[in-house]
C-alpha positions as CSV (number, residue, x, y, z in Angstrom):
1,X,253.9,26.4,-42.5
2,X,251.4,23.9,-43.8
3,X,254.0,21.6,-45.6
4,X,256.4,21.8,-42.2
5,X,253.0,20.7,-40.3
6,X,252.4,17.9,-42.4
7,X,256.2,17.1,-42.6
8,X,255.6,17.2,-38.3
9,X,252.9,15.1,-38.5
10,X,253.9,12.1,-41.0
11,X,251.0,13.5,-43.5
12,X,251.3,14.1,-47.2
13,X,250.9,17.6,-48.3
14,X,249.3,18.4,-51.9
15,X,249.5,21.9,-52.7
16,X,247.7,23.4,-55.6
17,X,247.8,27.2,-56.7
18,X,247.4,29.4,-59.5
19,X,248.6,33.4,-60.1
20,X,245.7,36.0,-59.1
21,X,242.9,33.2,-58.6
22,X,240.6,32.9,-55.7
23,X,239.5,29.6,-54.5
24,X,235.6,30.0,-55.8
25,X,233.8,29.8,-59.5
26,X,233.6,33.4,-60.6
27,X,230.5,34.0,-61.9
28,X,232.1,37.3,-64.2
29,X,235.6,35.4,-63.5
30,X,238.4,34.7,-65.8
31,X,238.0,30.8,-68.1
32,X,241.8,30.3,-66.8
33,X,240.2,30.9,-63.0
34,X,237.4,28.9,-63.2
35,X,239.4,25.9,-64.9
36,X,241.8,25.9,-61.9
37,X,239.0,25.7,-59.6
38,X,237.0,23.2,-61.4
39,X,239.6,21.3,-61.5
40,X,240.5,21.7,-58.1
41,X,237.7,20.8,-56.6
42,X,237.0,17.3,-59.0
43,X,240.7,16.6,-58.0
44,X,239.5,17.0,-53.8
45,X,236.3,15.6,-54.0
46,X,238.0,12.5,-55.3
47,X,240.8,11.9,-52.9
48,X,240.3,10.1,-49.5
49,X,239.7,12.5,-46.8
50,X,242.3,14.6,-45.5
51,X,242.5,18.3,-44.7
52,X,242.0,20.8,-46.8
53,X,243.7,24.3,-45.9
54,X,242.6,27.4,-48.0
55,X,244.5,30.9,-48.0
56,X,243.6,34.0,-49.8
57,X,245.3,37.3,-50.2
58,X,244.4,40.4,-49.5
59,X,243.6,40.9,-53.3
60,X,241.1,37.9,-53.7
61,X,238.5,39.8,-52.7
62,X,235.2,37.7,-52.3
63,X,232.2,40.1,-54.0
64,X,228.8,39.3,-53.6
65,X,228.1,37.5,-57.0
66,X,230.6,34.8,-55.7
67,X,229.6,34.1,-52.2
68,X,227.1,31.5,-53.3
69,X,229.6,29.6,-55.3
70,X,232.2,29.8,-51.9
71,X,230.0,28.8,-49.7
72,X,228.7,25.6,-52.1
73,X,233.1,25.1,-52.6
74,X,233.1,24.7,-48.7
75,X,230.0,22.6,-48.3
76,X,230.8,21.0,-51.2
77,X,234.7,19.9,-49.4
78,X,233.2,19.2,-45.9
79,X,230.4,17.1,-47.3
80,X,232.9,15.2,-49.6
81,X,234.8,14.1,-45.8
82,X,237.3,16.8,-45.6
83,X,238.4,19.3,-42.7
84,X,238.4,22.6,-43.8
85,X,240.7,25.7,-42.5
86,X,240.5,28.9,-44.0
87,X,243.7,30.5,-43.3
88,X,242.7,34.4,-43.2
89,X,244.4,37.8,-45.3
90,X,247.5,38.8,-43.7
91,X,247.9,41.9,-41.5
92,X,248.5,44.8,-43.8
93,X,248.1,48.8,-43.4
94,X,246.2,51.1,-44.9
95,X,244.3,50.8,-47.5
96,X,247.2,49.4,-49.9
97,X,250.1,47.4,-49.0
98,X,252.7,50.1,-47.8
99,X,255.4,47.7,-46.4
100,X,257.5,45.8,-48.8
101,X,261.1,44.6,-47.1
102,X,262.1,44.6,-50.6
103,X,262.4,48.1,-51.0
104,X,264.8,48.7,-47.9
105,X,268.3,49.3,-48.7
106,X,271.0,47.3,-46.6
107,X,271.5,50.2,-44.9
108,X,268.0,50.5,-43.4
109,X,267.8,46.6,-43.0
110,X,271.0,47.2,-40.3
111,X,269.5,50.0,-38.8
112,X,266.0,48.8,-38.4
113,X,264.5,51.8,-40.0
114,X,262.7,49.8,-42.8
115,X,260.5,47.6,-39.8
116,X,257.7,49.5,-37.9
117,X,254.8,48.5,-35.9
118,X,250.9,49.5,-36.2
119,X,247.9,49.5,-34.3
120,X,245.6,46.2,-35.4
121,X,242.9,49.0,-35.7
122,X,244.8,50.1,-38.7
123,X,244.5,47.3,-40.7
124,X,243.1,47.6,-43.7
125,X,239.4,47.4,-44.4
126,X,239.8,44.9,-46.8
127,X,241.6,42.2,-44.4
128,X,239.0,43.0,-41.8
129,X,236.4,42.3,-44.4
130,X,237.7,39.4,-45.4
131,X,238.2,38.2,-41.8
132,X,234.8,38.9,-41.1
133,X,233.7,36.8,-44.6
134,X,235.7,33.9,-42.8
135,X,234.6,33.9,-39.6
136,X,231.0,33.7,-41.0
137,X,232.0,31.1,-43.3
138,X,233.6,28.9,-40.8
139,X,229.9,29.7,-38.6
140,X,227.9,29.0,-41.4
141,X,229.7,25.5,-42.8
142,X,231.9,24.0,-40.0
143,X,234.9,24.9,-41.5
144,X,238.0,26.4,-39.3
145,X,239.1,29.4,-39.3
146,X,242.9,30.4,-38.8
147,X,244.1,34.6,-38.4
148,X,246.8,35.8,-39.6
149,X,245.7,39.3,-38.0
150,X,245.1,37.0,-34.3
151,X,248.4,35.5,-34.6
152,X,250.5,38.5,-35.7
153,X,249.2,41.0,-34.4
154,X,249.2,40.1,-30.1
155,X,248.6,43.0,-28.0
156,X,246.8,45.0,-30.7
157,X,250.3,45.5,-32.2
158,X,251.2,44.2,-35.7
159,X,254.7,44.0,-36.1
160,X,256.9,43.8,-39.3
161,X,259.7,42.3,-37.0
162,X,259.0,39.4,-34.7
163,X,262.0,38.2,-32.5
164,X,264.6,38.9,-35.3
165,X,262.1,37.4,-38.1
166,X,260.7,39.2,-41.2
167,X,257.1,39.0,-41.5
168,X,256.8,40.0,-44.9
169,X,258.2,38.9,-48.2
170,X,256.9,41.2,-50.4
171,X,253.0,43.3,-49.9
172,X,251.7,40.0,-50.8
173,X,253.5,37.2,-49.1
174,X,254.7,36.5,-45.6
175,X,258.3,35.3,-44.9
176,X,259.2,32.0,-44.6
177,X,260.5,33.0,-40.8
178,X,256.9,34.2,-40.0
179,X,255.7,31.0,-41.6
180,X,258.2,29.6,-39.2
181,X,257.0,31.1,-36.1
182,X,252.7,30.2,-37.2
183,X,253.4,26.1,-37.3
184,X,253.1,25.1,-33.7
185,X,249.7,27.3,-33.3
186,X,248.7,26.1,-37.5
187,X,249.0,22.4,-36.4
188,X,246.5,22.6,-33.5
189,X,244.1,23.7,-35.9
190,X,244.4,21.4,-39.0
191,X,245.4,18.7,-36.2
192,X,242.5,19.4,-33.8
């Protein structure tokens, strides 16, 4: 969704990632980690300013020996000129991720027996902790914040199915068809 908004809006799109790494120095973190973010972060506070759009999974979890060192990564990007949007943990149930699509035979994908809907009060406690860790941090440093849970889950109803789309990928990724359906509301917040 963020390359198709910058695509939109005639803006170049840089996007940096690494396997199993939060955005944030860990203090107890892996060398490989704390490279990518170091280097990360000399790489943005370099370039002109732009926008800056940060996503986390589920499994990044943000413990309290790292919360100083995100909160100085978010000062540290809006002080350097940059927008920030934290783009929160997708919608997931329970306390693990139950719903994979790729586990569905063909013959549940036809029938619809592999999609399902849950309460939003069922997510699981670790996206609502981590939604309330953005919401504070977009409070606390004038950063934006972006839901995953707010947009995909309307009417207190999270949905694995939206209009004919697959949410999910996989427990850890949304589809590119949900990424599809998130652009129009994603580029009124990196656009303003």
């Amino acid at each position: 969704a963020v390359r198709d908004v910058g695509a939109m809006t005639q803006r170049a799109v840089v996007i940096s990632t690494t396997t199993a790494c939060p955005f944030l120095h860990q203090v107890e973190g892996s060398q490989r980690c704390n490279n990518f973010h170091e280097g990360t972060m000399n790489f943005l506070t370099q370039m002109e300013q732009g926008t800056v759009v940060i996503a986390y999974s589920p499994s990044h979890k943000i413990y309290e020996s790292g919360r100083a060192s995100w909160s100085k990564t978010l000062t540290t990007l809006v002080e350097s000129g940059h927008d920030v949007v934290l783009i929160g943990p997708m919608p997931l149930i329970g306390q693990e991720p139950k719903f994979n699509p790729r586990s569905c035979s063909l013959n549940q994908v036809t029938t619809e027996d592999c999609f399902f809907n849950f309460d939003k009060s069922d997510v699981t406690d670790i996206v609502l902790k981590q939604e309330t860790d953005f919401r504070n941090a977009s409070e606390n440093t004038g950063v934006q914040f972006f839901s995953l849970v707010d947009q995909l889950c309307g009417d207190g109803k999270c949905e694995t199915k939206i209009e004919d789309k697959l949410i999910y990928r996989d427990p850890s990724h949304l589809s590119v068809s949900a990424n599809t359906l998130l652009i129009k509301e994603l580029e009124v917040v990196i656009n303003g």
